[in-house]
N, C-alpha and C positions, 0 to 999 in steps of 0.2 A: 803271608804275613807272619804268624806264628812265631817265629821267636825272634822276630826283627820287634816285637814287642814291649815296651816298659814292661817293668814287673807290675806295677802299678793296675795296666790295663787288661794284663794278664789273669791279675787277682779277681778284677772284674766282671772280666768276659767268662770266668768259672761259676755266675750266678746264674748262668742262662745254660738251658739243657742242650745237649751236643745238636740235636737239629736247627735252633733258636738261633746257633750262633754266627752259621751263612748268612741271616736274614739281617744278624747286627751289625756283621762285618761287611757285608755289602750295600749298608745306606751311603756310605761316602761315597759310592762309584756311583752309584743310582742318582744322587744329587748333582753329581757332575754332567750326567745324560748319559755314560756309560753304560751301565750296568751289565757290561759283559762280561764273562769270566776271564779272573786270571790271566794275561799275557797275552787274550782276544784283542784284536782293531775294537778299538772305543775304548777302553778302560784309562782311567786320569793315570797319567804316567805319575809316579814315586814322588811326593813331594808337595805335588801341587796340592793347594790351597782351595778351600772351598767359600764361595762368597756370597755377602747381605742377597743378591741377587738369584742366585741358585737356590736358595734358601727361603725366597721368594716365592721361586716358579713353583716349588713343592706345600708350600703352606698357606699359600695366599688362598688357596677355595677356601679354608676352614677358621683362617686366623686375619685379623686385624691387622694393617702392616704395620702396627704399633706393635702389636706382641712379636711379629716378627722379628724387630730390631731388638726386643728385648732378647729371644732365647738365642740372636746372634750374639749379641753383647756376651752375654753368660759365657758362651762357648769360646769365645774369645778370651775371654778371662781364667779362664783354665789352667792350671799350671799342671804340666804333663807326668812332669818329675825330672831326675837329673838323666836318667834313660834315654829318655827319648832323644825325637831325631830332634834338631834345631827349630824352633818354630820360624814361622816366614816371618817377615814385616807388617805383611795385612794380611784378614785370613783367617780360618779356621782347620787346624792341622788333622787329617786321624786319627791322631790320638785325644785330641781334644773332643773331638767326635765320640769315639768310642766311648770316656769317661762321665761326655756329658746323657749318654744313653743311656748308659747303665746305672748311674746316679738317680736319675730322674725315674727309670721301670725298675728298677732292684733296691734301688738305696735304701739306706736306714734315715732316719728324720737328722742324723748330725751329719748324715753325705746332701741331703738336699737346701739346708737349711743354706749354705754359702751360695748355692745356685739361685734359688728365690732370694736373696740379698744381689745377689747379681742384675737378677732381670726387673729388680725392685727398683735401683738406684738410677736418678739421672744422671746420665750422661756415663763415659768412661772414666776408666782411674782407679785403684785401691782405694776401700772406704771399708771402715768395720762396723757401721752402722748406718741406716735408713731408719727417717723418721717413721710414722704410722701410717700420713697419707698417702706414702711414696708406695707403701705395703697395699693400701687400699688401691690405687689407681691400676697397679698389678695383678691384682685378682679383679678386678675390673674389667678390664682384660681377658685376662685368662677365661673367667665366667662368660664373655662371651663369645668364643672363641669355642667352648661346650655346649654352647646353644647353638650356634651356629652347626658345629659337626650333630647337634639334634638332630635340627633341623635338618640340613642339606642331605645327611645319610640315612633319612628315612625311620627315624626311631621317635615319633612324635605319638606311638601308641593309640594313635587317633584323637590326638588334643590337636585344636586349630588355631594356631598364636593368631592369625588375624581378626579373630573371634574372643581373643582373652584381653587381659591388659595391660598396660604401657610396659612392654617387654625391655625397653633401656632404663624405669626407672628400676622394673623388677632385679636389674643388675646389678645396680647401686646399691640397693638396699642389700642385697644376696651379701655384697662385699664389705659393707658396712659392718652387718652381723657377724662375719667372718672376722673382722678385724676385731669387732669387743673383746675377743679373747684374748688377744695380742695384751703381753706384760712385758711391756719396754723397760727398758734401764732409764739411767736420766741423761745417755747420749744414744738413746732410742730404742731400733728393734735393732742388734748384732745378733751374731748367730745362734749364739745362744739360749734368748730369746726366740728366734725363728724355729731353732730345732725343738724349745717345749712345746712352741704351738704348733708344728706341722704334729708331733706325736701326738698330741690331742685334737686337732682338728683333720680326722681323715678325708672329709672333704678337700683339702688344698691336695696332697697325694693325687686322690682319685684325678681330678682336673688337670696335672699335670701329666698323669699318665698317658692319659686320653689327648693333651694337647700333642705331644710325641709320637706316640702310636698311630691317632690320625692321621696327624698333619704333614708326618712322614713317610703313610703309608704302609706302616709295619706291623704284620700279622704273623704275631707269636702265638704256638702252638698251646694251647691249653689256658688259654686266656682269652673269654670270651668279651667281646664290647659287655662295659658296663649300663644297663637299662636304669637309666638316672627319673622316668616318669611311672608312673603307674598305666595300666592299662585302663582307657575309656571306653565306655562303651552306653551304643542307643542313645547319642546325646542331641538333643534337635539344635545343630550349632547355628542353622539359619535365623533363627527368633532368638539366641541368646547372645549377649555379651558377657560373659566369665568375669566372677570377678577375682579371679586367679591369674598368674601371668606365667611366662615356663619358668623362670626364678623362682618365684615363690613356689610353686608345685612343687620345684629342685627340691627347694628348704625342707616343703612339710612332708611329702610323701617320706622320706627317711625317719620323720616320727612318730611313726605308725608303730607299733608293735609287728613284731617280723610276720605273725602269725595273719595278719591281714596284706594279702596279696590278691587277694581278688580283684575283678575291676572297678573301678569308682563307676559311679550309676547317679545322675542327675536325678534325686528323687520330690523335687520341689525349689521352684524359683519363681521370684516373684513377677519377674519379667515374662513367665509364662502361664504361670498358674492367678497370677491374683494377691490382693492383700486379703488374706484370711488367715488367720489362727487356725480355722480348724482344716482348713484344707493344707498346711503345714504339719499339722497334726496326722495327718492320714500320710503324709510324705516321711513320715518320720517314724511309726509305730510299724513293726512287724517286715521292717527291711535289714533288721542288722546294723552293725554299727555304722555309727555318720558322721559326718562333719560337715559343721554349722558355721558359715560364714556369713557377715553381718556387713551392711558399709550403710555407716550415718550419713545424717545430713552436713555432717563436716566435711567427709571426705575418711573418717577411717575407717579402715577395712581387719577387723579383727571377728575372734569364732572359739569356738570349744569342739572337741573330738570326744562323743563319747563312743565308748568302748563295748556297747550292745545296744539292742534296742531297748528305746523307751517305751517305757509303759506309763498309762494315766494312773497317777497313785498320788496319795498326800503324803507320800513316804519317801524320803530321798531312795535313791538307785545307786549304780555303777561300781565302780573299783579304782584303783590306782594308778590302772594307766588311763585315765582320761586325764584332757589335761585344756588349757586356755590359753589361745595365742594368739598375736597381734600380725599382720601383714601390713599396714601403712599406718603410719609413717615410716615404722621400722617392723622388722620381723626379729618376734620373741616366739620361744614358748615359756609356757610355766608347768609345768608339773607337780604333781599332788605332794604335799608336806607332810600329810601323818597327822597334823592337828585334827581335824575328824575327818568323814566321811562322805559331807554335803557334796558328792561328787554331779549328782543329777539328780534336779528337778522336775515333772512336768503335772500339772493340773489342769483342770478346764471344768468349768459349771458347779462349782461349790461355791457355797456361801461361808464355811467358818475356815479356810485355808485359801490360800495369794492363790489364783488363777494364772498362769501362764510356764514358761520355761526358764528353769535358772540352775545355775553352775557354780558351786564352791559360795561359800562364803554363809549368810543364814537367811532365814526371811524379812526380806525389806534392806538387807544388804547383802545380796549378791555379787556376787563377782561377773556376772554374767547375767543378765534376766531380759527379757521378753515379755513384756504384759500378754494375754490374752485378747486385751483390745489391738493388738497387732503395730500400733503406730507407734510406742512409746517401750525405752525400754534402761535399765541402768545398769550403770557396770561402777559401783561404792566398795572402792577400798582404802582403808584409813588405818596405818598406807597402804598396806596390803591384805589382797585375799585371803582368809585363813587357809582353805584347802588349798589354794592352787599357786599361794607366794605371787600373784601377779597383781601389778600396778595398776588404776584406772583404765579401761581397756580405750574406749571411748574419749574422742573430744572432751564432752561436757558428763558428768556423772549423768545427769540425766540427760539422754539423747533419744531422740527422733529418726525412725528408720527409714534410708532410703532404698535398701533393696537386699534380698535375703537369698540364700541357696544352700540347700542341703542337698549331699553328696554320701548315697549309702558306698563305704568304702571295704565293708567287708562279708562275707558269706550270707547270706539270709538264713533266718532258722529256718528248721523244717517248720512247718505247719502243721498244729495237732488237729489230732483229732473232730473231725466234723470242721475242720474250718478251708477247707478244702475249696475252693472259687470263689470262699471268701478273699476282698482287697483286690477284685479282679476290675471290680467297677468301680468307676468314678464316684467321689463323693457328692457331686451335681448331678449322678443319675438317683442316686440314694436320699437325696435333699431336693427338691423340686425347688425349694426356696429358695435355696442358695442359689439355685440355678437363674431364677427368676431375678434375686438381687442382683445380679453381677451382669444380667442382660439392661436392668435399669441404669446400672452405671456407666454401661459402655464398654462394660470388660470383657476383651475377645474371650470367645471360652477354648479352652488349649489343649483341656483334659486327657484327646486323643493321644498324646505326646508324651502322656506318662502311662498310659496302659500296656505298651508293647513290653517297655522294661519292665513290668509288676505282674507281666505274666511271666518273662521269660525266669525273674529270681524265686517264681513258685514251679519251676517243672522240676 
């Protein structure tokens, strides 16, 4: 090949390091069923054209045959330059090959920006502009298409989608939220637009990379798969339904402060433990920092992250990177303002200060709150949270809970002094009462199922 090359593809092929670039140049032959070297029986004689179908047989375990026709389309669309060889009639040339490779794993966000306008647009033909939805149906796509290579390539960190929730709405939403960013012109998103939101939105990059890389099979040297979930662990997935989806996980685990990489650790759900406040309580003090997912009686599913462990105090908590975020209908976060510091609340058994848990905002207008009597909780911003900038999180300001989970997502402190086996035991072995309440109700008791994880975060 070498200098039968455009300069064009030339320029390109010099992004990748000298071992990288047998693996770049040999996707075309590999596509054709070839992949023999050079001048070998098999290799696609000079010329030929690679097609929707071969492009198929390579992508189809990982991708949609929608994104398929889409990253055909793009590649088609290509203009090589004046260099090259003639392009065929139908078809995808190697050089169109090569450029659409290295755009997509090398590029800067103004070489990708015309590609995702490409695989954005219905149908074929030059167009300098896609509306929004056309951008959204494409990452649509795309997103599942990185769930899928999750999935099928074994990188689920031990999260069980069949045990989480509605995995295609979680796609929508994923893509939704990708798009809010999108600053169209008033005849759309042109490239322009595409290329300030790819450079702001490193998510759309990553997913493209990853469709490529996978879906073609190509394993470049010093470029490890991207590990897009957190790691699970100890979680009884047979008694829970998550109220997380792999999407939404996508979303939230990246806004985490980098420094929280430990595993998530199911430290209280109601579907296992019970409606109690104070057995929530005991799921939440002295594990480290957590996040707290809520889904009312409407149907939304929104939460706050805070950033250490809570302690019982009348004294607000935390710092600035905690933060409040919505998961259904849409996925937001909000993050802390500077206007003060009501970043975390938690109380329990006082009489001259609110009893329960709340986040940003003041008492009696929280941005976030949890009564102590457990059923009842509001989320009053007029319009907005002071701490956290975020909108009503909640259906109804005041809302009715139907099911709760906390998630310690990072290191456990050590344990001082003398408290050493302490939080080993259940709080129903500690409370005969409670124990005795929850058998009058009919509440299976679960407790065993959070003990393994609460010893294994104090060795």
């Amino acid at each position: 090949m070498g200098n039968t090359e455009s300069v064009s593809v030339q320029k390109r092929l010099s992004r990748f390091r000298p071992e990288e670039r047998p693996v770049v140049e040999g996707v075309f032959d590999k596509l054709h069923g070839g992949g023999a070297p050079s001048g070998a029986p098999g290799k696609a004689p000079a010329g030929t054209t690679l097609t929707l179908e071969m492009l198929q047989s390579s992508m189809g375990s990982v991708a949609p045959e929608s994104m398929v026709r889409r990253v055909y389309q793009c590649m088609c669309s290509i203009d090589p330059g004046p260099a090259a060889p003639p392009a065929a009639a139908s078809g995808v040339g190697r050089e169109q090959l090569l450029i659409f490779l290295a755009d997509t794993l090398r590029g800067t966000a103004e070489e990708r920006a015309p590609l995702v306008r490409a695989m954005a647009q219905r149908g074929a033909g030059p167009v300098t502009a896609v509306p929004c939805e056309q951008v959204a149906e494409f990452l649509e796509d795309l997103i599942s298409t990185v769930v899928q290579i999750v999935v099928h390539r074994g990188r689920l960190q031990a999260w069980k989608p069949e045990r989480m929730g509605d995995g295609p709405l979680g796609v929508k939403l994923l893509a939704e939220h990708l798009c809010s960013e999108l600053k169209p012109s008033d005849q759309g998103c042109d490239d322009s637009c595409l290329e300030d939101w790819i450079f702001r939105t490193p998510q759309v990059s990553l997913y493209l990379e990853m469709l490529v890389s996978e879906g073609l099979d190509m394993s470049l040297s010093g470029r490890p798969a991207p590990t897009l979930l957190p790691p699970c662990r100890d979680t009884p997935w047979k008694d829970l339904r998550c109220l997380l989806d792999l999407p939404s996980l996508m979303f939230l685990a990246p806004q985490l402060p980098d420094s929280y990489s430990a595993p998530w650790r199911l430290v209280f759900s109601t579907q296992l433990h019970g409606e109690s406040f104070s057995r929530m309580v005991t799921g939440l003090t002295k594990c480290g920092p957590t996040l707290l997912l809520i889904r009312d009686t409407k149907g939304h599913i929104f939460g706050g992250f805070a950033s250490h462990a809570w302690e019982l105090s009348p004294k607000f908590q935390g710092d600035s990177r905690c933060f409040l975020f919505t998961v259904f209908p849409r996925l937001r976060v909000y993050t802390a303002t500077g206007y003060n510091e009501h970043f975390m609340y938690l109380n329990q058994n006082q009489q001259t200060m609110p009893n329960g848990l709340g986040m940003g905002g003041q008492h009696g207008y929280f941005g976030l709150w949890l009564d102590s009597d457990f059923g009842r909780g509001h989320s009053r911003a007029r319009p907005r949270c002071t701490t956290y900038g975020s909108p009503q999180l909640s259906e109804e300001e005041d809302f009715s809970l139907d099911s709760v989970e906390v998630w310690a997502v990072g290191k456990p402190p050590e344990p001082q002094e003398g408290e050493e086996g302490r939080g080993k035991r259940s709080i129903l072995d500690m409370d005969p009462e409670a124990q005795a309440m929850m058998e009058m109700t009919g509440k299976t008791l679960h407790s065993q199922g959070l003990r393994e994880p609460e010893e294994d975060q104090e060795q």
